[in-house]
BATORFI-890285 format. One record per residue (C-alpha): x, y, z. Coordinates in Angstrom, 3 decimals. Layout:
atom X->X, Y->Y, Z->Z
...
***
This chain:
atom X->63.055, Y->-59.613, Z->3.175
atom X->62.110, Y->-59.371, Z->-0.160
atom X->64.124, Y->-60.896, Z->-3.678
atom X->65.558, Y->-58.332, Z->-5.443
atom X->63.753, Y->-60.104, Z->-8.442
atom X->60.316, Y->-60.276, Z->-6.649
atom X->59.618, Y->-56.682, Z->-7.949
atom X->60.743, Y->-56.851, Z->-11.296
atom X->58.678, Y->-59.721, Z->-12.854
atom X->61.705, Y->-61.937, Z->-12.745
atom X->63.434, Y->-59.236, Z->-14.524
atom X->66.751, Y->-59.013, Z->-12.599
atom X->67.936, Y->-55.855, Z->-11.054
atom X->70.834, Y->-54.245, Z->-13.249
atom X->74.102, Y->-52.970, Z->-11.988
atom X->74.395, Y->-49.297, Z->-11.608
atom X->75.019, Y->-47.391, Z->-14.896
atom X->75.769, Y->-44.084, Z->-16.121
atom X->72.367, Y->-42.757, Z->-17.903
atom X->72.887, Y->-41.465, Z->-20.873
atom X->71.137, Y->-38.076, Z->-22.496
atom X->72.530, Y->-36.176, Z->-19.295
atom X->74.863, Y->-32.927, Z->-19.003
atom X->76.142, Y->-33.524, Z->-16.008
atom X->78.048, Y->-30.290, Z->-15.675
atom X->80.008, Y->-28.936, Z->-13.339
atom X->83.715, Y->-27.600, Z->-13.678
atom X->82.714, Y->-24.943, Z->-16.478
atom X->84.470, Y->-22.382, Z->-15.052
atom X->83.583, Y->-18.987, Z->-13.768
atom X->83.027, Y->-17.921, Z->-16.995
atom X->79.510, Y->-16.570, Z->-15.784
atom X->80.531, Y->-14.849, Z->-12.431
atom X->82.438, Y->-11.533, Z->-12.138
atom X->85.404, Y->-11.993, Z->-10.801
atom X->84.971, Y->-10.134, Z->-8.147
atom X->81.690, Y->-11.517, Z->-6.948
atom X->81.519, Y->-12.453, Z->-3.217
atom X->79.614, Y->-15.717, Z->-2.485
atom X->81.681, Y->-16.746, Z->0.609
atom X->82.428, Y->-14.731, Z->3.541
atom X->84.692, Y->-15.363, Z->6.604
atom X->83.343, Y->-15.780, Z->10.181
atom X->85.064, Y->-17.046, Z->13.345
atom X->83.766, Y->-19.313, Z->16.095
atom X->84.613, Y->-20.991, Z->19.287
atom X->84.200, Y->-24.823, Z->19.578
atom X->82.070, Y->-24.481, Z->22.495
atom X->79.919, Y->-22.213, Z->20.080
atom X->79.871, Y->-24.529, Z->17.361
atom X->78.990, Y->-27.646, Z->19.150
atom X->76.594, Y->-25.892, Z->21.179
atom X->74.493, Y->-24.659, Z->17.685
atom X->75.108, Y->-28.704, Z->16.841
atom X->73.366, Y->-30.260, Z->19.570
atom X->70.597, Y->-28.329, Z->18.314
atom X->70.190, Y->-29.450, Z->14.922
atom X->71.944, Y->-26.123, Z->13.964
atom X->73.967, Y->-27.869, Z->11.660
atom X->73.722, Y->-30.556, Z->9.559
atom X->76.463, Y->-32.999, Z->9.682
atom X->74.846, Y->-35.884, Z->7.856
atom X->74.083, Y->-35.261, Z->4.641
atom X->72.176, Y->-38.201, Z->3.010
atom X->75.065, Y->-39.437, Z->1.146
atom X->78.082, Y->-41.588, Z->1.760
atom X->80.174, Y->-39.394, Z->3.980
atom X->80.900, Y->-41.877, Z->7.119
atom X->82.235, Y->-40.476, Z->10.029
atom X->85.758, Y->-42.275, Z->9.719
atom X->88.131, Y->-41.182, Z->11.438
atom X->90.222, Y->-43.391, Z->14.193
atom X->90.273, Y->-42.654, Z->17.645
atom X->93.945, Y->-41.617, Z->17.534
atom X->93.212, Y->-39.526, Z->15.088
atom X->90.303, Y->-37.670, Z->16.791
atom X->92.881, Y->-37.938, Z->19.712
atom X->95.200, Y->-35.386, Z->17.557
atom X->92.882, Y->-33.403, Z->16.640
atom X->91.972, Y->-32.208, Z->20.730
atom X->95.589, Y->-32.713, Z->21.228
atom X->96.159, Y->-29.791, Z->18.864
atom X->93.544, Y->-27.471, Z->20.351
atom X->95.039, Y->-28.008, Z->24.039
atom X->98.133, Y->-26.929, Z->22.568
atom X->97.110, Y->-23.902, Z->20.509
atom X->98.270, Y->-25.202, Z->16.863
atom X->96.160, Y->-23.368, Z->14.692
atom X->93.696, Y->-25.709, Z->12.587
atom X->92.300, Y->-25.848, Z->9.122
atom X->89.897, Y->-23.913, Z->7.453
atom X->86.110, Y->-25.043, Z->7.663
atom X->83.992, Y->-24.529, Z->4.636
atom X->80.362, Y->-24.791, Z->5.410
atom X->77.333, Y->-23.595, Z->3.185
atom X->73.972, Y->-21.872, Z->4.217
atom X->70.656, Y->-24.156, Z->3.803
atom X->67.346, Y->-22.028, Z->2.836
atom X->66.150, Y->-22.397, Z->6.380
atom X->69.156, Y->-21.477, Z->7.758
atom X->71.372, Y->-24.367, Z->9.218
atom X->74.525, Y->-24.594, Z->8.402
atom X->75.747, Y->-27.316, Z->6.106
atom X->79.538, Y->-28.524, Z->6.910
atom X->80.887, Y->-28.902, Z->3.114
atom X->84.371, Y->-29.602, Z->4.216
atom X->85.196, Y->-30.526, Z->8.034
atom X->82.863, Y->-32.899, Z->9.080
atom X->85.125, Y->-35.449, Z->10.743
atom X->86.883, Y->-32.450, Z->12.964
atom X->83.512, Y->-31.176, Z->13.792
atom X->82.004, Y->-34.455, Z->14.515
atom X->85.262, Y->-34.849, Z->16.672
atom X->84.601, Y->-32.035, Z->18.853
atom X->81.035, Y->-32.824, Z->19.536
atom X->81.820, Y->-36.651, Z->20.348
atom X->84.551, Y->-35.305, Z->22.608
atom X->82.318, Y->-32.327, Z->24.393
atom X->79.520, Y->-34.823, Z->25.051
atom X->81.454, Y->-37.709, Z->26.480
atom X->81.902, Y->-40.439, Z->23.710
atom X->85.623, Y->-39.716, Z->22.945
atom X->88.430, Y->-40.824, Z->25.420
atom X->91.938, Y->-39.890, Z->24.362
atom X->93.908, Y->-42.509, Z->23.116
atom X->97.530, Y->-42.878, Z->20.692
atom X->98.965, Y->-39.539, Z->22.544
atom X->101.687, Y->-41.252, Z->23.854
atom X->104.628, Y->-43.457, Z->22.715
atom X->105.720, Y->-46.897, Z->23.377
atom X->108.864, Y->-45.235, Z->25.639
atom X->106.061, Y->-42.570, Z->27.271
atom X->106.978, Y->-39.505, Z->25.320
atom X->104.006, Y->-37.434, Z->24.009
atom X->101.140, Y->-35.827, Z->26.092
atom X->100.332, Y->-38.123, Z->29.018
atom X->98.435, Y->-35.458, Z->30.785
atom X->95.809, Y->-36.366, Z->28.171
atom X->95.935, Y->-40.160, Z->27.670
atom X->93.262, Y->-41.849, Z->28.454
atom X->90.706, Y->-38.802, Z->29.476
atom X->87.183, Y->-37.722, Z->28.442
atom X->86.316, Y->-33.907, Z->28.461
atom X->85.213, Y->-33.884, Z->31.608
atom X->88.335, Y->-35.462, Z->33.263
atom X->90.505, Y->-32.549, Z->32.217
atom X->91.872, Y->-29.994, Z->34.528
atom X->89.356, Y->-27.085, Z->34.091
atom X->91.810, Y->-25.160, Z->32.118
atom X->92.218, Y->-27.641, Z->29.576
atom X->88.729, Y->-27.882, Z->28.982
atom X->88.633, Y->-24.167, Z->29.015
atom X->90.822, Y->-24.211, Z->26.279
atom X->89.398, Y->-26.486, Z->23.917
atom X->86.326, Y->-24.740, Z->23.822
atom X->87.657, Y->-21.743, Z->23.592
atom X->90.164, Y->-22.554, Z->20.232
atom X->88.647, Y->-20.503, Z->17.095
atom X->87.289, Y->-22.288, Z->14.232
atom X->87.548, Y->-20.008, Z->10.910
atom X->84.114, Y->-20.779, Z->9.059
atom X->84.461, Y->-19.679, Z->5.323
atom X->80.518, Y->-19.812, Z->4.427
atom X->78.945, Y->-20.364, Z->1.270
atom X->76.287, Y->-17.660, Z->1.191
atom X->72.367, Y->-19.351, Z->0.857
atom X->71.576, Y->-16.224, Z->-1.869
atom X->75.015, Y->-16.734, Z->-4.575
atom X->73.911, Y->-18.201, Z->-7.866
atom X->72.971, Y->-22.196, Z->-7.384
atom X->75.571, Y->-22.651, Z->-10.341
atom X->77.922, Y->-21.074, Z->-8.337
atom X->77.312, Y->-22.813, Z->-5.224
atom X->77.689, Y->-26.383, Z->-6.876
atom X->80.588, Y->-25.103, Z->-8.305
atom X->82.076, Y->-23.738, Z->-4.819
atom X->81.085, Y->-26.993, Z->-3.121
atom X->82.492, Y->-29.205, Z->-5.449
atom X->85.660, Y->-27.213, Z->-5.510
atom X->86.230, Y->-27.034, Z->-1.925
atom X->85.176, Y->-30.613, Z->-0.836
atom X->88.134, Y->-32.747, Z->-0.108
atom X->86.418, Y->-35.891, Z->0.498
atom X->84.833, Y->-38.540, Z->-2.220
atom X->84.111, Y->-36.673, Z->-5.604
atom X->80.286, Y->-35.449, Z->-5.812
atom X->77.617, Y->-35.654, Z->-8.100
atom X->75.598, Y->-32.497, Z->-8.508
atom X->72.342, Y->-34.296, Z->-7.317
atom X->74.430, Y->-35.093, Z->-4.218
atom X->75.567, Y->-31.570, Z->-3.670
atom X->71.851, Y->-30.661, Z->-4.089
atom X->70.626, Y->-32.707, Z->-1.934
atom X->72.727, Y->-31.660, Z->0.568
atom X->72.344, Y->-28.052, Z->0.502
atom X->68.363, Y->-28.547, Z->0.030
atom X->68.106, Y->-31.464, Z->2.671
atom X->64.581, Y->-31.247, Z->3.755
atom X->61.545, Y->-32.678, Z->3.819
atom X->61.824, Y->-31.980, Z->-0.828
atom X->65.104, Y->-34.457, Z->-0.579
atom X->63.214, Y->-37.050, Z->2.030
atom X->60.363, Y->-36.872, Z->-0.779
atom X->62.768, Y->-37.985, Z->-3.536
atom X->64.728, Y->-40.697, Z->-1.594
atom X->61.072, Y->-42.215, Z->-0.716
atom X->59.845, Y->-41.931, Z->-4.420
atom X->63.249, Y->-43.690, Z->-5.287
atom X->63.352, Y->-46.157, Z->-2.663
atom X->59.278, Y->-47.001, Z->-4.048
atom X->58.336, Y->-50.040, Z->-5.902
atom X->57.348, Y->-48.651, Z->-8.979
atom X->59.901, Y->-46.555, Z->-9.656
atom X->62.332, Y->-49.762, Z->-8.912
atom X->60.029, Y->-51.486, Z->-11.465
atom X->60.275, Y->-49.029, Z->-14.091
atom X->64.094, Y->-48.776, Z->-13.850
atom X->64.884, Y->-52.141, Z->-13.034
atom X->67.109, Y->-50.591, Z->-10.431
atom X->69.709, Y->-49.257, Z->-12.708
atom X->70.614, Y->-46.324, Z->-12.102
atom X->73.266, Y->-45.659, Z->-8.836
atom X->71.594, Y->-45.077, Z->-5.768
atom X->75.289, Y->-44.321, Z->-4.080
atom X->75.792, Y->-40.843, Z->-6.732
atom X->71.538, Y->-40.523, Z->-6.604
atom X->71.551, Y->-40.679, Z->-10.231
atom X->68.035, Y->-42.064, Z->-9.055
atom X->66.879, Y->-39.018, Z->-7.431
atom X->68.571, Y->-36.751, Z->-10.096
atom X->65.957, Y->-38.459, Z->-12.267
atom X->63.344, Y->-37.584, Z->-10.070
atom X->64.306, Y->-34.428, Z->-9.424
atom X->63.475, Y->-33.664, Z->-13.273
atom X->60.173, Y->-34.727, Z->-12.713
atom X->59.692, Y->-32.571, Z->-9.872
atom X->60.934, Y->-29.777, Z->-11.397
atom X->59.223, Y->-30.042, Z->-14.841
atom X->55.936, Y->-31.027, Z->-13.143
atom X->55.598, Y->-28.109, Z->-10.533
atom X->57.106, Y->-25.340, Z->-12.763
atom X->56.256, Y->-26.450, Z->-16.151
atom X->58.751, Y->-26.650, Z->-19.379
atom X->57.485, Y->-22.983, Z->-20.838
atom X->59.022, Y->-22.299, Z->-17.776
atom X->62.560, Y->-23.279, Z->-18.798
atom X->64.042, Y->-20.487, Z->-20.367
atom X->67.849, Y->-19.833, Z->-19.522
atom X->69.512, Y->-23.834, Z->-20.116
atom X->70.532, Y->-23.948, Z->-16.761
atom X->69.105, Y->-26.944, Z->-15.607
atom X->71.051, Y->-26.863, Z->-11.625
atom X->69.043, Y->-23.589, Z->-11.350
atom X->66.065, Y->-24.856, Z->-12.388
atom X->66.226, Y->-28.474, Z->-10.142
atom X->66.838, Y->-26.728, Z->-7.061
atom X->63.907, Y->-24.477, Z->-7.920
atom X->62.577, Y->-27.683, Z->-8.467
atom X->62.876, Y->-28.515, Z->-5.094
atom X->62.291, Y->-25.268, Z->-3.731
atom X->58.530, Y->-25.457, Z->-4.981
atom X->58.207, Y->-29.179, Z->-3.544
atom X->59.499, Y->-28.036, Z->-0.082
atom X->56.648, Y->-25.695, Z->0.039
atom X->54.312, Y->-27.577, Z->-1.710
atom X->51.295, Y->-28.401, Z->1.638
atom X->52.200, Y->-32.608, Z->2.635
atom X->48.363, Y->-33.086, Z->0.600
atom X->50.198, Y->-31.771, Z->-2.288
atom X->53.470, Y->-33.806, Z->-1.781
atom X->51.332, Y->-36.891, Z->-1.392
atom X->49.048, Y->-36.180, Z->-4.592
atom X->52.503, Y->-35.677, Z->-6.824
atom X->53.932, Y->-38.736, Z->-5.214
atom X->50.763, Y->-40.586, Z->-6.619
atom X->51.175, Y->-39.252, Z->-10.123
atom X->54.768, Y->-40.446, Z->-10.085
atom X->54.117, Y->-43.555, Z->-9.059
atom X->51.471, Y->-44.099, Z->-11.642
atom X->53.721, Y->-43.271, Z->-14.310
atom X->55.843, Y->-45.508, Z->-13.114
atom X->53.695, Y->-48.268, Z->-12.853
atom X->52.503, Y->-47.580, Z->-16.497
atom X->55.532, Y->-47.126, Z->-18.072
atom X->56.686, Y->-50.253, Z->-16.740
atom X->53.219, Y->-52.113, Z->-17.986
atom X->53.806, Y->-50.578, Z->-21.751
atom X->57.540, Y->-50.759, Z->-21.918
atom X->58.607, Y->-53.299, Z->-19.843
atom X->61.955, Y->-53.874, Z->-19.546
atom X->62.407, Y->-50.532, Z->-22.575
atom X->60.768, Y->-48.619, Z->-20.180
atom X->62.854, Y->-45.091, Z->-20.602
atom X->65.244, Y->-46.544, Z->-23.014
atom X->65.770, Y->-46.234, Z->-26.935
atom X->66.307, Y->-49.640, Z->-27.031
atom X->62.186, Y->-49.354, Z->-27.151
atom X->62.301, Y->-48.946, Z->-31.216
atom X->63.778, Y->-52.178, Z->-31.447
atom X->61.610, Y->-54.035, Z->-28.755
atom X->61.349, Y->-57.772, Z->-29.213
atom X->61.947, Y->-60.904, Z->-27.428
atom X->65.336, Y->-61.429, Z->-25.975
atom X->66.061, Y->-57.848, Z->-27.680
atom X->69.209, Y->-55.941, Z->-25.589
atom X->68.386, Y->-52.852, Z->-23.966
atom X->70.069, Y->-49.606, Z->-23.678
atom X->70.882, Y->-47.513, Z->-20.894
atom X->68.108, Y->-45.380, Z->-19.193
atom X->68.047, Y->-42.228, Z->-21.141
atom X->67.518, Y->-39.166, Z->-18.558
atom X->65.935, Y->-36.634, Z->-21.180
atom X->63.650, Y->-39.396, Z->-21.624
atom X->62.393, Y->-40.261, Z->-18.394
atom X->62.222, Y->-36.584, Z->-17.891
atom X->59.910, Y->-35.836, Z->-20.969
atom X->57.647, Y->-39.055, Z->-20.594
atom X->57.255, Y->-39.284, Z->-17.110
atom X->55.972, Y->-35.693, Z->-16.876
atom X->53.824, Y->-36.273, Z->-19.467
atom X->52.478, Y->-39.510, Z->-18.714
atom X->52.067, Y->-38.867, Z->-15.235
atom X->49.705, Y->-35.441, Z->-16.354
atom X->48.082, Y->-36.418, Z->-20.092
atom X->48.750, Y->-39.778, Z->-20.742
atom X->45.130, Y->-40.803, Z->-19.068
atom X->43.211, Y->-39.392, Z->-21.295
atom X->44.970, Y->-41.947, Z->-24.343
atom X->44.955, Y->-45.827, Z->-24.050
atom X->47.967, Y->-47.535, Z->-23.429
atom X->48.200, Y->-48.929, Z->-27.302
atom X->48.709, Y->-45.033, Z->-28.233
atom X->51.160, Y->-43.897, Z->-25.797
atom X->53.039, Y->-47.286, Z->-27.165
atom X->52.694, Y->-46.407, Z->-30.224
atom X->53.428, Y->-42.646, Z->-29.724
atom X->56.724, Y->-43.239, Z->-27.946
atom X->57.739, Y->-45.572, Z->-30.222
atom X->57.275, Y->-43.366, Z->-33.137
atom X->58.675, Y->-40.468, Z->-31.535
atom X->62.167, Y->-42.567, Z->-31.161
atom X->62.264, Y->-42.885, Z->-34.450
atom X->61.964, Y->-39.132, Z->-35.271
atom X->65.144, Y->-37.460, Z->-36.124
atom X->64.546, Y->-34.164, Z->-34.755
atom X->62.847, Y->-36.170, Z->-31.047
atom X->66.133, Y->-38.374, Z->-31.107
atom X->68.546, Y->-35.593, Z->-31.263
atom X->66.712, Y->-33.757, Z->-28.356
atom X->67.541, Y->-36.325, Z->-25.986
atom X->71.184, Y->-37.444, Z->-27.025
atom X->72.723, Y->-33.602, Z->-27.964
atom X->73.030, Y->-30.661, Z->-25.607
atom X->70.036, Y->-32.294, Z->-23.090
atom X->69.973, Y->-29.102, Z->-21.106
atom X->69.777, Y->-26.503, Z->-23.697
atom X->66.529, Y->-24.653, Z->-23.790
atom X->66.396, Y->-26.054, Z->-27.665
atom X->66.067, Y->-29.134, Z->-26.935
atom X->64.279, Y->-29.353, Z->-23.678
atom X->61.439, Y->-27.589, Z->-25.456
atom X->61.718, Y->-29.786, Z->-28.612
atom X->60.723, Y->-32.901, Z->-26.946
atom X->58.397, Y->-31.530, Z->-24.698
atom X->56.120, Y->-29.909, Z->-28.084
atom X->56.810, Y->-33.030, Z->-29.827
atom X->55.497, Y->-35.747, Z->-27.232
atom X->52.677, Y->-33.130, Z->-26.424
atom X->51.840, Y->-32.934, Z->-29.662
atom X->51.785, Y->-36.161, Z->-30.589
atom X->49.173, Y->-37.050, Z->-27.828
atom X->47.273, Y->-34.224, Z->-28.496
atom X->46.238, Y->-35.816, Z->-31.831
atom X->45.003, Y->-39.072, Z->-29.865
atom X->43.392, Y->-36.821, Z->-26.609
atom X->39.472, Y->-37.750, Z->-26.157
atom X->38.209, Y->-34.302, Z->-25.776
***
């Protein structure tokens, strides 16, 4: 296995921190939406039905973040318990995916219950008391060890589905999820990646988990929230759509188009952008070192402290590196990011208001044009 040191030089891998230079929205409101919009409608299925679309990759019940299936057997137990006994359960709030599964956004331990139970790997268990009160006829039995009418009727109990529609606003829909998810608080890069979980996520937890990206960052920022794929995501986004493109500030809109185009992108083209990205990477972490992404860069000496990975300016310079920066040698793009820190207007573009359409565009002109007076034509 390798150090965690081996990759970095001898530069040690930092503890997870909060970039800085980020809106991290999320619980604005619904300020934008009518209140009367619809973006969730009611639906009602069987368990049988539900487990059935399961076991066929219908629906996905393991989005790539920490979400454990947790849940004790006596508590599973309860759960059947209830069905076989007609108490009426919860709501389920699930969410469309482009392709058309069905992502479980709140009710994945009672759904992974049922489909453990219907294929065998549950036996009943905590149903009963220590004086034998409580549903015997159950202890102790799979599924298929229940009288026919039992199993009749746990298949049969309705599930009310309240479903995020795939076609409401993707503001809206990260605001819905976050709202309705009663598990561990969410980052909006994890809701993303769940409701755009795909071969454009797998991309970004491979160009995360690469060397040179784990170079580059030193492995600061959290791979548990994917503050290392939200990162990413920016350069996806910016690279396959292009900044002009930005025109409304709303940056969760314009990272899950982001993704959209890299999910359609041929695997040729995938592989040719993972490239780029990883030869940013590898050159920011030659120039800057240990700076690399940081405005700790204006004040870069030996044993100098570093700041916390900026996320406007990983966004601007990896773009631009990864597309430009060729053409320049690496003394100039030094020398041009080093400068640009110390610009006012540059500074203020990555620190204030990240998102706006202002200052997105500022430091994309400025770092383009600064190169563009060094470019070998």
């Amino acid at each position: 296995m390798t150090n965690s040191n081996d990759l970095f030089t001898g530069i040690p891998i930092d503890q997870p921190e909060s970039p800085e230079g980020i809106d991290d929205a999320g619980g604005d409101g619904w300020g934008d939406y009518p209140l009367d919009a619809v973006f969730v409608r009611t639906d009602q299925r069987t368990v049988g039905d539900v487990v059935a679309r399961i076991t066929k990759n219908r629906y996905i019940l393991d989005p790539d973040f920490q979400r454990e299936f947790v849940w004790e057997p006596s508590k599973q137990s309860k759960l059947i318990e209830s069905c076989v006994m007609r108490i009426p359960l919860p709501v389920f709030y699930v969410a469309e995916a482009p392709d058309g599964r069905i992502i479980v956004v709140d009710g994945l331990q009672r759904l992974t219950t049922f489909a453990r139970f219907l294929a065998g790997e549950l036996r009943l268990t905590g149903l009963t008391t220590a004086e034998g009160a409580g549903s015997h006829q159950l202890e102790n039995k799979t599924f298929e060890e229940l009288p026919l009418v039992l199993q009749e009727r746990v298949l049969d109990t309705q599930l009310t589905m309240y479903i995020l529609d795939a076609k409401a606003p993707e503001r809206a829909r990260l605001d819905i999820f976050e709202r309705v998810n009663s598990g561990a608080v969410l980052t909006r890069q994890q809701m993303r990646n769940a409701l755009y979980n795909g071969p454009a996520t797998r991309w970004l937890k491979a160009a995360a988990e690469g060397a040179p990206f784990r170079a580059a960052t030193a492995g600061s920022l959290d791979r548990k929230t994917m503050r290392d794929r939200e990162a990413i995501n920016r350069f996806v986004a910016f690279s396959l759509q292009g900044w002009t493109n930005y025109t409304t500030g709303d940056m969760d809109s314009y990272l899950a188009a982001g993704l959209t185009a890299l999910e359609r992108s041929t695997e040729e083209e995938r592989e040719g952008l993972r490239w780029s990205f990883d030869k940013a990477m590898e050159r920011s972490f030659r120039l800057f070192n240990q700076h690399a992404f940081r405005k700790s860069l204006v004040a870069e000496y030996p044993g100098a402290s570093r700041s916390v990975i900026n996320i406007s300016l990983f966004e601007v310079s990896s773009v631009i590196i990864a597309r430009d920066a060729g053409e320049v040698s690496d003394d100039v793009v030094h020398r041009t990011m080093v400068g640009l820190l110390k610009d006012e207007n540059f500074a203020r573009s990555i620190t204030y208001s990240t998102n706006s359409t202002q200052a997105v565009r500022q430091r994309f002109q400025m770092f383009e044009a600064a190169l563009a007076l060094h470019t070998v034509v």
